[in-house]
C-alpha positions as CSV (number, residue, x, y, z in Angstrom):
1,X,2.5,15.1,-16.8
2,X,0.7,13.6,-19.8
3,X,-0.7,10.9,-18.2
4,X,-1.6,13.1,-15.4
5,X,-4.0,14.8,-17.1
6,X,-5.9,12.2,-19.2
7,X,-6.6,10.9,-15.4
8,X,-4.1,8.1,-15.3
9,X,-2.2,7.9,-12.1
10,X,1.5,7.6,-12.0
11,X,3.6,7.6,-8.4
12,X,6.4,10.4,-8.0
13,X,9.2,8.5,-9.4
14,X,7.5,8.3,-12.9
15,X,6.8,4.2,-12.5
16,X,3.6,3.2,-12.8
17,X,2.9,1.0,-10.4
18,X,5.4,-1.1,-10.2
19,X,7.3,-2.4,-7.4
20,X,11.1,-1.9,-6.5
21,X,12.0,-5.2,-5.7
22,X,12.3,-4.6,-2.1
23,X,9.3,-7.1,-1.4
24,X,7.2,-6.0,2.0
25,X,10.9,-5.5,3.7
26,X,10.6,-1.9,1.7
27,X,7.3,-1.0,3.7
28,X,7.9,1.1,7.1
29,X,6.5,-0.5,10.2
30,X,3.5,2.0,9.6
31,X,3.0,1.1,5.9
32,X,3.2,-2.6,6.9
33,X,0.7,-2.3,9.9
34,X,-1.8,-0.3,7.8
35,X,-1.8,-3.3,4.7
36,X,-1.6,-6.1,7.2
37,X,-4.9,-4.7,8.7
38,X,-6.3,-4.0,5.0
39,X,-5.1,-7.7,3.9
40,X,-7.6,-8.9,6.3
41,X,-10.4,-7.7,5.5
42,X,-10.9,-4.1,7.5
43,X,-11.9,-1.0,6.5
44,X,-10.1,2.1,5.8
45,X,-13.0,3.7,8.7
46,X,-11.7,0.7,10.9
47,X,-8.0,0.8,10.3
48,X,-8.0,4.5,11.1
49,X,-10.0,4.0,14.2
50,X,-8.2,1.6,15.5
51,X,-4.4,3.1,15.1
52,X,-5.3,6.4,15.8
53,X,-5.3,8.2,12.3
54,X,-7.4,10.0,10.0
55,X,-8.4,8.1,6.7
56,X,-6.6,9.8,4.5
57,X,-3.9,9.2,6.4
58,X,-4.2,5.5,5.7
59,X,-4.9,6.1,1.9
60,X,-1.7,7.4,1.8
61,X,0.1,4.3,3.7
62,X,-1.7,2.3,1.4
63,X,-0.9,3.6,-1.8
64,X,2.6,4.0,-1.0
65,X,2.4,0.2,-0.1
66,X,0.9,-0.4,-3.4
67,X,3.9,0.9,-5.4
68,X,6.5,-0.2,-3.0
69,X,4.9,-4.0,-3.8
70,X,3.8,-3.2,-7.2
71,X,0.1,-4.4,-6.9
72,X,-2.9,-2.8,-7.8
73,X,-5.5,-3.5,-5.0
74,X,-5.8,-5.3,-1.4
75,X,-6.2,-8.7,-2.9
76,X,-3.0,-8.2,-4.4
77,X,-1.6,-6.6,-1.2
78,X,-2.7,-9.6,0.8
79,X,-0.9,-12.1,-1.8
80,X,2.5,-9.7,-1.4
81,X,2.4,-9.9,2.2
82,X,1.3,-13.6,2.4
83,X,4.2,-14.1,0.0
84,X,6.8,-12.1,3.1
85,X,9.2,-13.9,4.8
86,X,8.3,-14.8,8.3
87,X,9.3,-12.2,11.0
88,X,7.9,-9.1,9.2
């Protein structure tokens, strides 16, 4: 709660970013659609347009991607999911 309220983010389970060990094989289908589409390059605007969803919608896939990978931005998202092993 402390570093709640100075403004520092934290993710439910009280880890701060970092990632479970479960690789991109821990994303849903939906989380791993959303960062493969913001990995190359697109838009939140774009990536909701094109699958259908509001963009808050994918601000929440992505964020959740971001812990579940335990990276900060998309150029570390694209490196996590360039790093995957082939098939996912």
């Amino acid at each position: 709660r402390e570093l709640r309220r100075i403004g520092r983010r934290v993710n439910r389970s009280g880890r701060a970013g970092r990632g479970d060990g479960g690789g991109s094989a821990a994303l849903s289908a939906r989380e791993h659609e959303v960062s493969a589409l913001a990995a190359a390059g697109r838009t939140n605007r774009d990536i909701a347009a094109e699958l259908f969803l509001s963009e808050k919608t994918v601000e929440s896939h992505l964020a959740s991607a971001y812990v579940k990978l335990g990276v900060s931005a998309r150029r570390g998202l694209a490196a996590a999911l360039s790093a995957a092993p082939p098939g996912r």
